[in-house]
C-alpha positions, 0 to 999 in steps of 0.5 A, a space after each residue: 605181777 598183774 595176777 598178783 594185783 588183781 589177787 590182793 584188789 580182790 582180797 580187799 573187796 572181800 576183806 571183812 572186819 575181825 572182832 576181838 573177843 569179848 571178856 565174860 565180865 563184858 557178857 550182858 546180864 539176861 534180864 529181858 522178858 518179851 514184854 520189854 522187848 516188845 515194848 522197845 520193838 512196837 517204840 521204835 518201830 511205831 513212827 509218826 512219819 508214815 502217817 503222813 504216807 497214808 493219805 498220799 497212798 490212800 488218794 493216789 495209790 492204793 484207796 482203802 485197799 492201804 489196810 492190805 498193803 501194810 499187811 503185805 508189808 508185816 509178812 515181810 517184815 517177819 521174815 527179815 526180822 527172822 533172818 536178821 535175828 540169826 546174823 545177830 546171833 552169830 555176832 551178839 555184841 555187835 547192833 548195826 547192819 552195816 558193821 553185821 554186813 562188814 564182819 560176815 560178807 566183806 568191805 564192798 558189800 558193807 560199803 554198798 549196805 551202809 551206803 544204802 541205808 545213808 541214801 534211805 535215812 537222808 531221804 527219810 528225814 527229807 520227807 519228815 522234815 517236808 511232811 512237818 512243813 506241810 502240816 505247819 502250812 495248813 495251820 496257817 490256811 496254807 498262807 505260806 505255801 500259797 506266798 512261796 508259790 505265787 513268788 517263786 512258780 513261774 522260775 522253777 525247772 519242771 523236773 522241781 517242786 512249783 516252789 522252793 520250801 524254805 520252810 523246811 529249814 526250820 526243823 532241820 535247823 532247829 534238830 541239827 543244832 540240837 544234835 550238834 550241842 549235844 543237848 541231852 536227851 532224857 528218858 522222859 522226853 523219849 517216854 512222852 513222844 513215845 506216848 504220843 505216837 502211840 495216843 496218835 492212832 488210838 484216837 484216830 481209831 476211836 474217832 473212825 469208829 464214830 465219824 466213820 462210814 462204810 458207804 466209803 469203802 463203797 464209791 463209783 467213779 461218779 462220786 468223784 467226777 466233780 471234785 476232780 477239779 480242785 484247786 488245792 495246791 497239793 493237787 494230783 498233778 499228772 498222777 492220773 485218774 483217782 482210781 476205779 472207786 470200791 475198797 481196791 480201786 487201783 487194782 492189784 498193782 495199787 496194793 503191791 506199789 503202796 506196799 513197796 512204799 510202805 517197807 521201811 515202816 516196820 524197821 525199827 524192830 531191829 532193836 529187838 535182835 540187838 537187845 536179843 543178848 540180853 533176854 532170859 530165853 533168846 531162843 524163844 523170846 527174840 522171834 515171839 517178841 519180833 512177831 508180837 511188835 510187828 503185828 501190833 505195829 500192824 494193828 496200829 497202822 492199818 486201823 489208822 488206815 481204816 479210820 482214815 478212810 472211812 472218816 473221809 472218802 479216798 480221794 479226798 484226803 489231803 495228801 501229806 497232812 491227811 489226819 488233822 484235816 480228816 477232823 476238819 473233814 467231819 466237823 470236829 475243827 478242834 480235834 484237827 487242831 490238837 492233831 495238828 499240833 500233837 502231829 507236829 511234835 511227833 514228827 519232830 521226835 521222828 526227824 531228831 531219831 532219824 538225823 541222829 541214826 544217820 548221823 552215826 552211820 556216817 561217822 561209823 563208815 568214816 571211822 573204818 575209812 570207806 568214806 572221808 575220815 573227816 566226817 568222824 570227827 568228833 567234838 571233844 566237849 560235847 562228844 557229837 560227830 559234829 561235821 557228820 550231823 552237819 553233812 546229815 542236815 545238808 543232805 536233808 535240806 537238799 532233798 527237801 527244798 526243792 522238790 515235793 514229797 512224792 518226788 523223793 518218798 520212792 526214792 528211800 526204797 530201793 536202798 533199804 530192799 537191797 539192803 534186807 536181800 543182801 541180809 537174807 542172802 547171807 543167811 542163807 550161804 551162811 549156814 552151809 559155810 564151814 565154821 568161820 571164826 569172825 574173831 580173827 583173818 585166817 583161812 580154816 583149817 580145811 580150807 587150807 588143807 583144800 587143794 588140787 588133788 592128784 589121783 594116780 589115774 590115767 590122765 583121760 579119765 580125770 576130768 570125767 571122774 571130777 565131774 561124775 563126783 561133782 554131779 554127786 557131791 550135789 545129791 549125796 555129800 560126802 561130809 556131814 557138816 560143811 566144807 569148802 566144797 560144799 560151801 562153794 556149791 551153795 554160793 553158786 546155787 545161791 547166786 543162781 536162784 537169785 538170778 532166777 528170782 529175778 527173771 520170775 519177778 521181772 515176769 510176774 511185775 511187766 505181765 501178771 494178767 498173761 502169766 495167771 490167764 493160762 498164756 501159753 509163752 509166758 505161763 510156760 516161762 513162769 513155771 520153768 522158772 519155779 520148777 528150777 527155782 525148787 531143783 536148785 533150792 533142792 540142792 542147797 537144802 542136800 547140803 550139811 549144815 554148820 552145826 554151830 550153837 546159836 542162841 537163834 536160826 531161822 526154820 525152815 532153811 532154805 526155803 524162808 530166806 529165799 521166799 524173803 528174797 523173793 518178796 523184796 524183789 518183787 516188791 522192787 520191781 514195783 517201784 517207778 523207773 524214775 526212782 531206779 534212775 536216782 538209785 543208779 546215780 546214787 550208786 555211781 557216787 558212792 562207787 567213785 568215793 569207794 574205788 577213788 578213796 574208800 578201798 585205799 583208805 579202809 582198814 584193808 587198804 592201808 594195812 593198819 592195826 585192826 580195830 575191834 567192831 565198836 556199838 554202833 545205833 546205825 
């Protein structure tokens, strides 16, 4: 009875979202190019809400080595956007990474996708909502900010901001209600804040090209020695000394930390994989596209980046409104002042983008029952999930109100890396996988065939000869497309070199001037590790692969998952503990509302009909 409980307990974890077929007048028309894909690419991806990012990374993190990180962080963009383009093709009709994870890998592992990226896109509008009040205070010679301090800083808890933000209400409110009216948006709305966001780092760009000064890139300590003394109210705090001067005053770790801050800028290129249906020559165009939006994304923020920081030397950049007062910096006030309200405007483009994602991800989630069902809801007038768009300003307004942005912009970062691991991960034992039919839950014919197989051999000499032919299956299968055996090895093998790409990032992360100076533990560590890193991707690359058609696969398999693995590891290993503290906590919630409600509601656990995988925005 107990075996029969864990047995159907582990099916439901496992269970995955089935998907009715789709009718040929259904197919999408192939009418896109890969200039209309890079155009939706570079518009969704090109946010204004990292601009605000650039002058708390320039002052605190990275210097002018920023340019570098948002390259770091254009490499690894590339390559998930590869492997998230092969998991499109194998489920076309379907646009959300939650409901990919939940048709592919299984319900936990949807849950703690889309969970994740609820923690990513909340904490994401918190800090557009916080960087739209910033830029509002210093339009008003930061009066309010000053008030709000002044009143409120001798009663707040240390682990708080000096005082509560109330001014952040105001655009949550005002995006929030506008989502629950259903107020329409028009194309031409979209094309205007569209253009803004592309006007922003043009002039910034030319402006930096006039105003700017090499000698920036060129400062000492000394230089900054009597400004360490500010009175701004967006003081550093206790975030330390302001760096060493130079182009990379905060060494290597300053790059890797701003990078790792840096992820999410590049997300929106998605749209590129779900529209990939829809393009004359998929094959080509959908990575050319791809590589295209993310270079020209590229381009845009790092040239922000340069400007910025030849304008104003680093450690005087204001921290959250660093683009209007880099004008006021070089004396041209009223450029400040149109930057302030143009920035304005974009960043509440970005916060009704971000609160209407979110929103949807929420009612998709409630909707297949893994959270509460009431969240789904929706209004039968305006067609709005509206107690989802509801919970989505309150989370906001929670995160936003009491605490200062540098406490919570870390705290969106971990959730989005798991999220890109798991998608590479599933590339990867995906492809060696028997064929599986997303469409429909049963067992492949092979694998029922699958069972113990009895030889007519003396009993002694059976274990020795399954093990003999399991050395051998991992050199030389026997079959030359994929079966339930050699299946299970590259999930083995997967999960190891995850194992191993962790230890490898855990070393390199805490000890990187030992491992490269030649010391004699850790660089004997270092290279253990590598050398089984490269015999146990050895052995998946034996395997047969599925040979399936896909409009698109990742090259180089497995070596580019893997290294996609790897950076995002990496990368997570750069993040504060305080910041893995809340990532924890986070988890532990969504863990009680998944094991006390979601797996009992869900569709597994309530054995309903089955629904087909609706479009999804998330």
């Amino acid at each position: 009875m107990l075996c029969q409980y864990v047995r159907q307990f582990g099916q439901k974890l496992v269970h995955r979202r089935p998907l009715e077929p789709i009718e040929e007048s259904e197919s999408p028309t192939a009418h896109l190019n890969i200039l209309d894909l890079v155009v939706l690419g570079v518009g969704r991806s090109l946010g204004s809400g990292v601009y605000v990012l650039i002058g708390f990374i320039a002052k605190l993190i990275a210097g002018p080595s920023v340019i570098i990180c948002f390259l770091v962080d254009s490499l690894s963009s590339v390559l998930f956007g590869l492997c998230y383009a092969e998991l499109g093709a194998r489920i076309p009709h379907v646009d959300s990474m939650y409901l990919h994870s939940y048709v592919i890998m299984g319900q936990l592992c949807a849950f703690v996708i889309g969970w994740n990226l609820i923690l990513s896109l909340f904490v994401g509008t918190a800090c557009v909502a916080k960087a739209w009040s910033i830029a509002f205070d210093s339009l008003t010679g930061n009066h309010i900010s000053q008030a709000l301090e002044g009143t409120f800083s001798p009663y707040m808890p240390s682990a708080l901001g000096t005082f509560p933000d109330f001014v952040v209400l105001g655009p949550l409110l005002l995006i929030t209600g506008v989502l629950v009216l259903g107020v329409p948006v028009s194309a031409w709305i979209i094309k205007v804040f569209t253009s803004l966001n592309i006007l922003i780092p043009i002039f910034m760009i030319i402006s930096g090209f006039i105003k700017g000064d090499l000698l920036n890139w060129q400062l000492t300590e000394q230089d900054y020695k009597n400004t360490s003394g500010s009175s701004d109210i967006y003081r550093t705090g206790g975030l330390g000394p302001l760096g060493s001067g130079g182009f990379v005053p905060f060494g290597f770790e300053g790059i890797l930390h701003g990078a790792a801050i840096f992820f999410r800028s590049y997300f929106g290129f998605s749209v590129i994989v779900t529209k990939g249906r829809e393009a004359r020559n998929p094959q080509r165009s959908v990575p050319l596209s791809m590589v295209i939006s993310i270079f020209i994304c590229f381009l845009a923020y790092s040239g922000v980046s340069v400007a910025l920081t030849l304008m104003v030397p680093y450690y005087q950049i204001h921290h959250y409104n660093p683009l209007p007062q880099a004008f006021f910096h070089v004396g041209w006030a009223p450029a400040g002042y149109v930057m302030a309200v143009v920035f304005l405007c974009a960043l509440l483009y970005s916060l009704l983008r971000a609160m209407f994602v979110l929103s949807r991800l929420i009612c998709a989630m409630a909707d297949d029952g893994l959270l509460f069902r009431g969240l789904g809801w929706i209004h039968a007038g305006t067609h709005s999930p509206i107690i989802a768009i509801l919970a989505s300003g309150t989370l906001a307004a929670i995160v936003a109100l009491p605490f200062e942005l540098r406490d919570i912009v870390e705290f969106t970062l971990i959730g989005i890396m798991l999220a890109y691991t798991l998608v590479a991960f599933s590339v990867l034992v995906l492809r060696y996988q028997a064929d599986q039919n997303f469409s429909k839950n049963k067992k492949t014919e092979e694998e029922t065939e699958m069972g113990p197989v009895t030889e007519e051999s003396p009993s002694g000499s059976i274990p020795e000869a399954r093990m003999s032919n399991f050395l051998k299956s991992l050199w030389f299968p026997g079959s030359t497309i994929p079966t339930w055996k050699s299946g299970q090895i590259v999930y083995g093998c997967a999960f190891l070199l995850v194992l191993l790409l962790i230890i490898l990032s855990l070393v390199l992360a805490q000890w990187p001037i030992q491992v490269f100076s030649g010391d004699s533990v850790l660089t004997t560590v270092a290279v253990l590790l590598l050398l089984l890193i490269t015999g146990v991707m050895v052995i998946i690359w034996r395997q047969p692969q599925d040979p399936s058609p896909l409009y698109f696969k990742v090259p180089a398999l497995p070596v580019l998952p893997l290294v996609s693995i790897f950076v995002n590891i990496y990368l997570m290993m750069q993040i504060t503990s305080g910041a893995w503290v809340q990532f924890g906590i986070w988890n532990a919630i969504g863990f009680v509302i998944y094991f006390g409600y979601g797996i009992r509601h869900s569709l597994a656990g309530n054995d309903e009909p089955q629904r087909p995988a609706s479009n999804s925005q998330t």
